[in-house]
DRENTORKOL-3810 file (N, C-alpha, C; in nm, 4 decimals):
REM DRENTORKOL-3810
@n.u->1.4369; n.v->0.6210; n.w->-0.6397; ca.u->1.3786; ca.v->0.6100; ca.w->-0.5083; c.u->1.3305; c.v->0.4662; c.w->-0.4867
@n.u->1.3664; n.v->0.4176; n.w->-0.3711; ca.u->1.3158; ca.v->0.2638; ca.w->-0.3202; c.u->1.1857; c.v->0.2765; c.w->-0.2901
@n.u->1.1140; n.v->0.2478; n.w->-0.3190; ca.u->1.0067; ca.v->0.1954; ca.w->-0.2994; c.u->1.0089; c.v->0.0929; c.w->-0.1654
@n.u->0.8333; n.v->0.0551; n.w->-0.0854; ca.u->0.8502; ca.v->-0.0033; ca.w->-0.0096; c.u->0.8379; c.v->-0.1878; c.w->-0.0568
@n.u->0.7546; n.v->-0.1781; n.w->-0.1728; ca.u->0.7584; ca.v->-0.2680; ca.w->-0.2585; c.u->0.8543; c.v->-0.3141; c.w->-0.3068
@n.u->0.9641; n.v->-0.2451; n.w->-0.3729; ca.u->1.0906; ca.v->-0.3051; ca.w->-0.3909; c.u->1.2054; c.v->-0.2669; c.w->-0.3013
@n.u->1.1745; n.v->-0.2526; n.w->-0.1693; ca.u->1.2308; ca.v->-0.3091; ca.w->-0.0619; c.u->1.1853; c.v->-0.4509; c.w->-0.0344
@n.u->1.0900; n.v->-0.4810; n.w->-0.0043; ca.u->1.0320; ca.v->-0.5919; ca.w->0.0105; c.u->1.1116; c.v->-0.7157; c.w->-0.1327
@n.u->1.1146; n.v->-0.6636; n.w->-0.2395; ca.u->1.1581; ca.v->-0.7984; ca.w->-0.3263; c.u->1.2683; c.v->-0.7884; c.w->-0.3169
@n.u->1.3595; n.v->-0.6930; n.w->-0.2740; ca.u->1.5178; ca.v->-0.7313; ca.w->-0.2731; c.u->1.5238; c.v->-0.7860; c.w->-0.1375
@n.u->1.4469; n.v->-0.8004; n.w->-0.0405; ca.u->1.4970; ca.v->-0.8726; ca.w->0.0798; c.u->1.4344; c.v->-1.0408; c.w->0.0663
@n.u->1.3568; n.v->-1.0567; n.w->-0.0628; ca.u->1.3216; ca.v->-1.2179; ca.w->-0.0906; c.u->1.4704; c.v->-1.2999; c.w->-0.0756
@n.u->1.4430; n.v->-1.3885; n.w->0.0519; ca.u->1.5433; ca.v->-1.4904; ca.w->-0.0076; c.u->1.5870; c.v->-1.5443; c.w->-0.0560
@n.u->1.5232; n.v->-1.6283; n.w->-0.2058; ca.u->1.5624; ca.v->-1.7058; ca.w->-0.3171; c.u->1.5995; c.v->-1.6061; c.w->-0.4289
@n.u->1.6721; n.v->-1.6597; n.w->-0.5189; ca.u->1.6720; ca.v->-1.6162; ca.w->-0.6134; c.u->1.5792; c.v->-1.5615; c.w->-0.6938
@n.u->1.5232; n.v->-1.4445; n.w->-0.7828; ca.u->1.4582; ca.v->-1.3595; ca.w->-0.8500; c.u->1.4476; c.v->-1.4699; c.w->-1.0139
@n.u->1.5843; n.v->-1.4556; n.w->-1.0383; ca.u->1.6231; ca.v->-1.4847; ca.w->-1.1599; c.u->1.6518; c.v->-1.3796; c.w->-1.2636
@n.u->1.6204; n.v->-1.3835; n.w->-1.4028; ca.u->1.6215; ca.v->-1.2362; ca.w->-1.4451; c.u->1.4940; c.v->-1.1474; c.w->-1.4539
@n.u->1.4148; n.v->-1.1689; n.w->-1.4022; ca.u->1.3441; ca.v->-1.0814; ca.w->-1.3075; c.u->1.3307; c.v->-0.9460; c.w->-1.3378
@n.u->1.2854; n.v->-0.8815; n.w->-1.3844; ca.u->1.3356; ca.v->-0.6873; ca.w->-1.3476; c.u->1.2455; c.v->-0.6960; c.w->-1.2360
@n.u->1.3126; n.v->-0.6416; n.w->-1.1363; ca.u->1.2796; ca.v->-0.5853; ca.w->-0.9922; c.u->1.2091; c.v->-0.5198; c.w->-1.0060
@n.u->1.2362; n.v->-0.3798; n.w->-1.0776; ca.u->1.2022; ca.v->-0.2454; ca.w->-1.0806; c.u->1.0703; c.v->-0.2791; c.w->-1.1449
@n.u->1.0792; n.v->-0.3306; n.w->-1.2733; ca.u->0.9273; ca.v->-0.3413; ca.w->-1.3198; c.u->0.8395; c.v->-0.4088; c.w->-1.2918
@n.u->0.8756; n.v->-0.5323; n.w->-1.2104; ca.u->0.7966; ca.v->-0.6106; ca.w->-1.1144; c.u->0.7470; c.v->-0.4897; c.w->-0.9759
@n.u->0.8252; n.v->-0.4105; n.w->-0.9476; ca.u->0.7466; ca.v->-0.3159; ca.w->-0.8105; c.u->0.7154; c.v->-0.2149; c.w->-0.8990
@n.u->0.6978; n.v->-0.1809; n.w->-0.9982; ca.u->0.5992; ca.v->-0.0771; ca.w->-1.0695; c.u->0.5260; c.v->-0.1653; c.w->-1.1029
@n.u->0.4690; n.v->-0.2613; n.w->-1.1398; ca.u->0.3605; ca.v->-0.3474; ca.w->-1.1659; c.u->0.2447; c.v->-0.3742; c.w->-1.0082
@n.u->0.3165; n.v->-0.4203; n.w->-0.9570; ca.u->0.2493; ca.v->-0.3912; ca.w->-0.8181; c.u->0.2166; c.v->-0.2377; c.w->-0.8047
@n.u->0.2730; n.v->-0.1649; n.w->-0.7777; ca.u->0.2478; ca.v->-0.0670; ca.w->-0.7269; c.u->0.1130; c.v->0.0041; c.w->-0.7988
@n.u->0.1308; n.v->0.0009; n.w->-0.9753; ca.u->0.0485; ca.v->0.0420; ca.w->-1.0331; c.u->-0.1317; c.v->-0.0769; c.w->-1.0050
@n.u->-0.1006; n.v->-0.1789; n.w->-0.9972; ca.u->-0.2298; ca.v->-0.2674; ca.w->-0.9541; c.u->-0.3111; c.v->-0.1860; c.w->-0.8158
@n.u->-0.2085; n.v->-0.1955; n.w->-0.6942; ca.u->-0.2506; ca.v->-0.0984; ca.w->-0.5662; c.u->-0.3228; c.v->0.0188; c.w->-0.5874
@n.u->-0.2349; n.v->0.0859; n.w->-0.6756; ca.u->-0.2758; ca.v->0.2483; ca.w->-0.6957; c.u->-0.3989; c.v->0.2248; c.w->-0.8171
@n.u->-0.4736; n.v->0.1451; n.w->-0.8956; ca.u->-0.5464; ca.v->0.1022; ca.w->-0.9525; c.u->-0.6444; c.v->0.0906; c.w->-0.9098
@n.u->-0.6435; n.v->-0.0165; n.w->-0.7693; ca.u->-0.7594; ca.v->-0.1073; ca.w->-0.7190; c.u->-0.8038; c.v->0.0656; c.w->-0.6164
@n.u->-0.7108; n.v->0.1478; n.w->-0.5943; ca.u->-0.7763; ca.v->0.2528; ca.w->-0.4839; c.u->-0.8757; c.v->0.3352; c.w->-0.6039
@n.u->-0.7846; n.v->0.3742; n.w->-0.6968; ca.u->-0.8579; ca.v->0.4998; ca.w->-0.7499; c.u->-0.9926; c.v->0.4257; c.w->-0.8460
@n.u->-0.9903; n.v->0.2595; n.w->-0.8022; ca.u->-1.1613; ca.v->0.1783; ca.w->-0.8566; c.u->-1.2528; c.v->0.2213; c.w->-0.7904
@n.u->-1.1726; n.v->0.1919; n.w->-0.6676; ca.u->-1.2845; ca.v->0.1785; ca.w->-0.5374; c.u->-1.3118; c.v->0.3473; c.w->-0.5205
@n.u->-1.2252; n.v->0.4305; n.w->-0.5140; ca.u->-1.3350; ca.v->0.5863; ca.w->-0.4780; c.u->-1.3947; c.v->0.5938; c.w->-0.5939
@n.u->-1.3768; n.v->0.5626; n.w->-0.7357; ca.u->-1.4588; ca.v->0.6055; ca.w->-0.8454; c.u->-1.5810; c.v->0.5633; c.w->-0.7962
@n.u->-1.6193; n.v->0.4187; n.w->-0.7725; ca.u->-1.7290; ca.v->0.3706; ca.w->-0.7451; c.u->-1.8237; c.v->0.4263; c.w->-0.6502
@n.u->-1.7160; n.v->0.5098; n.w->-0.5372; ca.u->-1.8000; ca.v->0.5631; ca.w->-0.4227; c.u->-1.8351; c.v->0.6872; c.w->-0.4888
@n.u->-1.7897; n.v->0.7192; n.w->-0.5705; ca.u->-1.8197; ca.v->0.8961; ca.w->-0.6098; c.u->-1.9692; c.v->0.8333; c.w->-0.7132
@n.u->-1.9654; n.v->0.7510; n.w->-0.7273; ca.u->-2.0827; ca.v->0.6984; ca.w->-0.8263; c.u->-2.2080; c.v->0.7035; c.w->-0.7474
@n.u->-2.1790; n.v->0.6205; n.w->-0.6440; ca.u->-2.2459; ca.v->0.6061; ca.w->-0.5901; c.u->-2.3192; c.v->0.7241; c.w->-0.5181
@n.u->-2.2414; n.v->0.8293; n.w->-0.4415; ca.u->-2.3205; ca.v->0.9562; ca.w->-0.4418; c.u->-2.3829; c.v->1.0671; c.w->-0.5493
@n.u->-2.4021; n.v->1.0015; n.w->-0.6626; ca.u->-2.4474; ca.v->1.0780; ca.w->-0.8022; c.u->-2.6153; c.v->1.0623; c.w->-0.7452
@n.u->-2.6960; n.v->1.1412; n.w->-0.7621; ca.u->-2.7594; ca.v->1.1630; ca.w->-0.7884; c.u->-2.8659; c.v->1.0762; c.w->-0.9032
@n.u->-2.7979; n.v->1.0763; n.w->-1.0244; ca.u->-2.8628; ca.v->0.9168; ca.w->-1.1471; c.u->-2.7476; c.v->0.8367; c.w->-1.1013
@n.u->-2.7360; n.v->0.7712; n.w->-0.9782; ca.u->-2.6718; ca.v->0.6458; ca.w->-0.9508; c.u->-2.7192; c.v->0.5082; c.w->-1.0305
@n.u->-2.8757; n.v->0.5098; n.w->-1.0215; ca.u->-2.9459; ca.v->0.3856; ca.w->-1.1647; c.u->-2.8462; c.v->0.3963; c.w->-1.2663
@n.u->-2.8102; n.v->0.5106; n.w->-1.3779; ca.u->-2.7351; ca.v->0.5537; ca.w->-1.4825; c.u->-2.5951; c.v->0.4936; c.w->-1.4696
@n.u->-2.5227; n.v->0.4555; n.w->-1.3392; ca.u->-2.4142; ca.v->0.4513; ca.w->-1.3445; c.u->-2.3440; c.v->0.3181; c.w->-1.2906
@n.u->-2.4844; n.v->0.1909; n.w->-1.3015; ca.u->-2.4639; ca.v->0.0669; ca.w->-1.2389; c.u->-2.3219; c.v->0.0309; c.w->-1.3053
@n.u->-2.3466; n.v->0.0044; n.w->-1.4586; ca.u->-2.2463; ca.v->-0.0677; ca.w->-1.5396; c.u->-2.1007; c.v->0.0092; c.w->-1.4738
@n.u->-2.1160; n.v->0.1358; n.w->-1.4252; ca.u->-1.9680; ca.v->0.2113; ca.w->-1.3974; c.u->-1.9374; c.v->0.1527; c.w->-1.2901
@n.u->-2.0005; n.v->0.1454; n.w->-1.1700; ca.u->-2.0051; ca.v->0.0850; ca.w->-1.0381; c.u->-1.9576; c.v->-0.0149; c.w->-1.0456
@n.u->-2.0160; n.v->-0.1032; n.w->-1.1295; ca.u->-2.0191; ca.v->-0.2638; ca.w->-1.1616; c.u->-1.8108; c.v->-0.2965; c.w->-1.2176
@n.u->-1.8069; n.v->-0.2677; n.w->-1.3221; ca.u->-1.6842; ca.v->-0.1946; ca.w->-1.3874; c.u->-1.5835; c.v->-0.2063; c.w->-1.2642
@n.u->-1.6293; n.v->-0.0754; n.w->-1.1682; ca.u->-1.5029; ca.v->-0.0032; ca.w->-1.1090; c.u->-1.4652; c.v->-0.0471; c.w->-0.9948
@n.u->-1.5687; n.v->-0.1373; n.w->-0.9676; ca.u->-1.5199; ca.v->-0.2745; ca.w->-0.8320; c.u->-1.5010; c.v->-0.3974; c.w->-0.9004
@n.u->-1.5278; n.v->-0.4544; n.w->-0.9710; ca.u->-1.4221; ca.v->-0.5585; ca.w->-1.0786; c.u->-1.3092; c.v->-0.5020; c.w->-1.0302
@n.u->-1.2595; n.v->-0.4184; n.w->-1.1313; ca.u->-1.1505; ca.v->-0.3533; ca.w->-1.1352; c.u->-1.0582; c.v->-0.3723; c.w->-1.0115
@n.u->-1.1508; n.v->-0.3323; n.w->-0.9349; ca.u->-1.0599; ca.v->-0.3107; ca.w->-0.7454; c.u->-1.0037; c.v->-0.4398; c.w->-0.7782
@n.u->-1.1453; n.v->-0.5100; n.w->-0.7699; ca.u->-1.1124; ca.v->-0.6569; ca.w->-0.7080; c.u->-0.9732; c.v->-0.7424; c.w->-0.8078
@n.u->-0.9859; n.v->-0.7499; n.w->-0.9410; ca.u->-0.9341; ca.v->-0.7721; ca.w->-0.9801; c.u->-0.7364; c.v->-0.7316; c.w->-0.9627
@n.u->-0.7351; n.v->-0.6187; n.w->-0.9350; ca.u->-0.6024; ca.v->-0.4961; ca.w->-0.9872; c.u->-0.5659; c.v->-0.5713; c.w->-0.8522
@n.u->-0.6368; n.v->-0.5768; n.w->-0.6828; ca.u->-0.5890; ca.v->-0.5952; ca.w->-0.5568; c.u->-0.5067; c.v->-0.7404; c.w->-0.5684
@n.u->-0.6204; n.v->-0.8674; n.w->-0.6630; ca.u->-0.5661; ca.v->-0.9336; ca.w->-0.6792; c.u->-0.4363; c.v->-1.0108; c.w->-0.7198
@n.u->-0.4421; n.v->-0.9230; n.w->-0.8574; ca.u->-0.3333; ca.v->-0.9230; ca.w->-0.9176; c.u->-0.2040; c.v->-0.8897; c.w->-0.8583
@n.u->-0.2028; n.v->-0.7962; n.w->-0.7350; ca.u->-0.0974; ca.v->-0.7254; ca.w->-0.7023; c.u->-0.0404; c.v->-0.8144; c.w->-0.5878
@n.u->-0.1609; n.v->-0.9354; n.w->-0.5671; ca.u->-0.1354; ca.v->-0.9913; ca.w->-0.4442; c.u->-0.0425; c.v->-1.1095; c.w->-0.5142
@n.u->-0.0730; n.v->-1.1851; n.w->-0.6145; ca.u->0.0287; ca.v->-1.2988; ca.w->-0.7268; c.u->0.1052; c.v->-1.2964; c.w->-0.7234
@n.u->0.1850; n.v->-1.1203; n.w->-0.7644; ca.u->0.2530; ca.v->-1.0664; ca.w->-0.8250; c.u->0.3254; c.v->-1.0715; c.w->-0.7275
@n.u->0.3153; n.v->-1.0343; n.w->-0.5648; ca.u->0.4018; ca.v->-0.9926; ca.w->-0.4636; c.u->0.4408; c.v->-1.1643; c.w->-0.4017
@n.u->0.3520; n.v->-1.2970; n.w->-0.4816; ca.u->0.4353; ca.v->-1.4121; ca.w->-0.4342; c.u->0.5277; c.v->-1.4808; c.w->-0.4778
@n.u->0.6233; n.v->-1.4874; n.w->-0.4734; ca.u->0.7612; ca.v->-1.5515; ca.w->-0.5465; c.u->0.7826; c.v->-1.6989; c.w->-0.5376
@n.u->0.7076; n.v->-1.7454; n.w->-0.4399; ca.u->0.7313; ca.v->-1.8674; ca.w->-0.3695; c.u->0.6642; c.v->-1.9566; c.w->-0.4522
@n.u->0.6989; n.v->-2.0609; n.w->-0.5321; ca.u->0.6244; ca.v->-2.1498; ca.w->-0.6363; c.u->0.5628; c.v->-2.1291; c.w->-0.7320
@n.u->0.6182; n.v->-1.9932; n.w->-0.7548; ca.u->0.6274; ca.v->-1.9299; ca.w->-0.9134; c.u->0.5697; c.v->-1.9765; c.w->-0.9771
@n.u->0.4539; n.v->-1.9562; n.w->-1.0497; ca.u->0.4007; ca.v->-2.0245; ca.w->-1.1864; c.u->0.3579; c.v->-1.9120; c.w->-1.3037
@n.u->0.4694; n.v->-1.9383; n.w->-1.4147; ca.u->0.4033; ca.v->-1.8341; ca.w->-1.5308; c.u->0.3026; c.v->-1.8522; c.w->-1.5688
@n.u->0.2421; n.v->-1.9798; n.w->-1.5899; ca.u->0.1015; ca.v->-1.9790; ca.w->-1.6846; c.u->-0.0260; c.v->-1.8843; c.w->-1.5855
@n.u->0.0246; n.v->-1.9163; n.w->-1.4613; ca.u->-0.0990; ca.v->-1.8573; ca.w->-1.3619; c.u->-0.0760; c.v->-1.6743; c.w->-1.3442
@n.u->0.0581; n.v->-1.6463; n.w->-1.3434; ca.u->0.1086; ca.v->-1.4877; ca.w->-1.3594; c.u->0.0534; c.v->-1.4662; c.w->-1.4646
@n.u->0.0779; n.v->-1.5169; n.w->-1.5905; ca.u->0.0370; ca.v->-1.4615; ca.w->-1.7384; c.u->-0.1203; c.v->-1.4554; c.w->-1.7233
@n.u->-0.2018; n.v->-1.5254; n.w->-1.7007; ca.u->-0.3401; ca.v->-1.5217; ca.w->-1.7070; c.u->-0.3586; c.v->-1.4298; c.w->-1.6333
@n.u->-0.3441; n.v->-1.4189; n.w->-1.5033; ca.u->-0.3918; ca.v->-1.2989; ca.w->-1.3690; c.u->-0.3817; c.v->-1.1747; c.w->-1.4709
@n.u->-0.2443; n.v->-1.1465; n.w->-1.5241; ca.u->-0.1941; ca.v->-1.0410; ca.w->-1.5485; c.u->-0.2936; c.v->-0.9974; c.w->-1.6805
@n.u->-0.3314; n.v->-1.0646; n.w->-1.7945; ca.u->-0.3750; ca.v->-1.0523; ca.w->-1.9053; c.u->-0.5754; c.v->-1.0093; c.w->-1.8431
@n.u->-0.6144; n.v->-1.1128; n.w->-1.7633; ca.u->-0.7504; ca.v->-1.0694; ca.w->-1.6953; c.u->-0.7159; c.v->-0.8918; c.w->-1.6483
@n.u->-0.6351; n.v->-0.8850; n.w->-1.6008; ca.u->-0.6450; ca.v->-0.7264; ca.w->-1.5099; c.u->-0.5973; c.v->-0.6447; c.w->-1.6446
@n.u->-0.5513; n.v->-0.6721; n.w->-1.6930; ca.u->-0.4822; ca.v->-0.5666; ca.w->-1.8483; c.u->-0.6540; c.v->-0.5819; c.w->-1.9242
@n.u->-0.7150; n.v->-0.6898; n.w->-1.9327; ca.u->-0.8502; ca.v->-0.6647; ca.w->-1.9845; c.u->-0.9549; c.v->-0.5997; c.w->-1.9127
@n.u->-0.9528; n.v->-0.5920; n.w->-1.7898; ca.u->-1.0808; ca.v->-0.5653; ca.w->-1.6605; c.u->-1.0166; c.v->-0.3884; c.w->-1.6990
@n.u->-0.8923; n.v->-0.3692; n.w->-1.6692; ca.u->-0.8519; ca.v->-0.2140; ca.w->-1.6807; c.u->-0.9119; c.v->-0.1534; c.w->-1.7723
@n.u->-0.8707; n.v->-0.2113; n.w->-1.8824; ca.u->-0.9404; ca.v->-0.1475; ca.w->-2.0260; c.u->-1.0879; c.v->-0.1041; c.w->-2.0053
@n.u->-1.1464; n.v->-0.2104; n.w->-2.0274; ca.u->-1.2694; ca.v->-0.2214; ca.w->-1.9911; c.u->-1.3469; c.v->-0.1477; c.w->-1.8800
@n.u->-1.2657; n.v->-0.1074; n.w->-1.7660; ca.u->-1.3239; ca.v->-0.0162; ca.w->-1.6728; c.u->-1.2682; c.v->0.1470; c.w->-1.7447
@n.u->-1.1419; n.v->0.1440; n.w->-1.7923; ca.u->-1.1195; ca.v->0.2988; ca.w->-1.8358; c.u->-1.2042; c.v->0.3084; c.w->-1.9589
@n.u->-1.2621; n.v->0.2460; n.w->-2.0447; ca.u->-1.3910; ca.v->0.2655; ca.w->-2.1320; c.u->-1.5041; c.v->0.2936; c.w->-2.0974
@n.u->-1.5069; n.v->0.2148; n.w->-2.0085; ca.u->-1.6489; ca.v->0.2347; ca.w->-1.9234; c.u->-1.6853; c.v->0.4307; c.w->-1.8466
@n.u->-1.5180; n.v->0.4296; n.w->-1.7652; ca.u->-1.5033; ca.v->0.5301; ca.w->-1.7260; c.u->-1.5407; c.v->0.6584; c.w->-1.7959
@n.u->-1.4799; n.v->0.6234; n.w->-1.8953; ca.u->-1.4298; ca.v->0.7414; ca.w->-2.0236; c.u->-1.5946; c.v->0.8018; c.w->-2.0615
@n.u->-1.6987; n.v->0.7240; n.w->-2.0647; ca.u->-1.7907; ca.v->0.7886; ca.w->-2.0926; c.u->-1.8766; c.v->0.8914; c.w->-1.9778
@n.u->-1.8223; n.v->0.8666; n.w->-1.8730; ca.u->-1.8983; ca.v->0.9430; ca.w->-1.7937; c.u->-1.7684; c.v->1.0631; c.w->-1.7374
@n.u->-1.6637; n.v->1.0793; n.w->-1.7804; ca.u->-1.5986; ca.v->1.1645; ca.w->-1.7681; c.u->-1.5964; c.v->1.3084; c.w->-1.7334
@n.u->-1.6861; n.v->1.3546; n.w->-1.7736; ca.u->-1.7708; ca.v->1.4923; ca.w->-1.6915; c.u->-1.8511; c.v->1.5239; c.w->-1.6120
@n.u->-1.8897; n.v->1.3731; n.w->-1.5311; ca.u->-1.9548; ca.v->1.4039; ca.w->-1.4214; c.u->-1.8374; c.v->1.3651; c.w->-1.2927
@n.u->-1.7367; n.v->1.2963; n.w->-1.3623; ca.u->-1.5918; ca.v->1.3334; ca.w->-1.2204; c.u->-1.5034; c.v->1.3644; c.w->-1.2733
@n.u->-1.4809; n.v->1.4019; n.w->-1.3126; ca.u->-1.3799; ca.v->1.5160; ca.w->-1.3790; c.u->-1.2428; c.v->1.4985; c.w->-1.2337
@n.u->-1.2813; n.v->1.4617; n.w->-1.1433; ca.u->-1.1764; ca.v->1.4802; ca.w->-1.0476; c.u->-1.1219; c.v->1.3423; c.w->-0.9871
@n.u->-1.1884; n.v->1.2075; n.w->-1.0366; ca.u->-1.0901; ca.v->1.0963; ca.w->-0.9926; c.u->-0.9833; c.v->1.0526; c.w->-1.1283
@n.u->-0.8921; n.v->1.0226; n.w->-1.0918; ca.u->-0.8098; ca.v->0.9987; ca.w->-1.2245; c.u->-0.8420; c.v->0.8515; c.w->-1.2552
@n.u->-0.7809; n.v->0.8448; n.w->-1.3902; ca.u->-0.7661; ca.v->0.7303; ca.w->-1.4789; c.u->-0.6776; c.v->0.6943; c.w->-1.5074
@n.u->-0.5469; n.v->0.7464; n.w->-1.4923; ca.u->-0.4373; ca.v->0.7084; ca.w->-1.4892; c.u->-0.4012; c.v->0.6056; c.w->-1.4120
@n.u->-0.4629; n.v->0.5039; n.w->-1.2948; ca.u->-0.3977; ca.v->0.4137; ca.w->-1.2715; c.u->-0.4629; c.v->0.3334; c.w->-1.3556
@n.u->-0.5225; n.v->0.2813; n.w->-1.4082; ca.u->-0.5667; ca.v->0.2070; ca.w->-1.5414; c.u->-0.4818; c.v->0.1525; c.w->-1.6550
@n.u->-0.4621; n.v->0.2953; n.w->-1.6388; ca.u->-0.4158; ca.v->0.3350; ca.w->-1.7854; c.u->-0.2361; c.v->0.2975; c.w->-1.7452
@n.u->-0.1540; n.v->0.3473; n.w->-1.6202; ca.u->-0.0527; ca.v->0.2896; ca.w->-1.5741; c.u->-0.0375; c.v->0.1623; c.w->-1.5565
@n.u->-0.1040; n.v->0.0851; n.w->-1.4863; ca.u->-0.1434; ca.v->-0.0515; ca.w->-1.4786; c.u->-0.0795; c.v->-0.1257; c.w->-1.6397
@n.u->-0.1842; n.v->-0.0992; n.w->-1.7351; ca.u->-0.1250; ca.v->-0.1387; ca.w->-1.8600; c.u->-0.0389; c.v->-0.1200; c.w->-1.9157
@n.u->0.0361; n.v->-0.0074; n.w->-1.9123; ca.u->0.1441; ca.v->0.0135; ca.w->-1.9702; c.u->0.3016; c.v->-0.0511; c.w->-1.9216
@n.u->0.2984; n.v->-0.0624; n.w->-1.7276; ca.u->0.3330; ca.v->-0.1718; ca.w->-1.6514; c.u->0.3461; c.v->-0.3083; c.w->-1.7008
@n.u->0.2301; n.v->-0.3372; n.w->-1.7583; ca.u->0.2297; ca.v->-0.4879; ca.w->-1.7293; c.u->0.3068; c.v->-0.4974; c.w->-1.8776
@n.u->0.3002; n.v->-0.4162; n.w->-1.9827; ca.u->0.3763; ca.v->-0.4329; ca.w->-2.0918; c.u->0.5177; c.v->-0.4736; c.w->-2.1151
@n.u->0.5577; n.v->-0.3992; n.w->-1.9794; ca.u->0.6907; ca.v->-0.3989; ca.w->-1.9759; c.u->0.7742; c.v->-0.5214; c.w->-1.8836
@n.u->0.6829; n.v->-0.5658; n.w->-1.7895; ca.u->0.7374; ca.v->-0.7628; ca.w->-1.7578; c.u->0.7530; c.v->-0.8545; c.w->-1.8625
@n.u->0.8106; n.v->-0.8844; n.w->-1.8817; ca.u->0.8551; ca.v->-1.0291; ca.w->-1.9428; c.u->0.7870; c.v->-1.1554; c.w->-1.8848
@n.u->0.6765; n.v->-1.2137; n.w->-1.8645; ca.u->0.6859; ca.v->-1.3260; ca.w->-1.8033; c.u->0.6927; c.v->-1.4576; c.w->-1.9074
@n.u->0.8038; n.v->-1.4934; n.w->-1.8397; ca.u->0.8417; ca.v->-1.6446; ca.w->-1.9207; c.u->0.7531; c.v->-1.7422; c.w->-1.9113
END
């Protein structure tokens, strides 16, 4: 299935290079679907009841947004390409992820209902680019 994301990189005009498409728009896609399921964690935090208890999670799970949105925004520019600046973005959000699904992981039974899987997708994504 095409994606709207990798619609978007097969209609780039320049050359890709060897590139994987596919895992370049699962890398995005997983950052997007990341930075959303940060941002409601944080709001579900925020209506807790021991919200004090759950700064560091809050704190954590908007990094995270901010970071994952970022990343996805790099990722979607082709135009003056720079690996050293892809590799860093990418390695910060593979660390901020971690670090928020740890964070997450301990309070796990009081949301039992936002997932962690884009986190946890996110990383396994970024494993699979090559950046030169």
């Amino acid at each position: 299935m095409t994606t709207a994301v990798r619609s978007m990189l097969d209609s780039y005009p320049a050359d890709l290079g060897a590139l994987d498409r596919d895992a370049l728009a699962a890398c995005i896609e997983a950052c997007v679907s990341c930075s959303q399921t940060c941002t409601a964690c944080a709001d579900a935090c925020l209506a807790e009841d021991t919200v004090a208890e759950l700064t560091k999670c809050i704190r954590t799970d908007l990094d995270c947004a901010d970071v994952c949105a970022a990343t996805a925004a790099v990722l979607s520019r082709r135009t003056g390409y720079d690996a050293i600046v892809t590799r860093a973005v990418l390695q910060a959000c593979a660390a901020i992820c971690k670090a928020c699904a740890d964070e997450c992981d301990g309070h796990a039974e009081m949301h039992r209902n936002v997932p962690r899987r884009g986190r946890r997708r996110f990383r396994s994504r970024y494993r699979v680019l090559h950046i030169p």
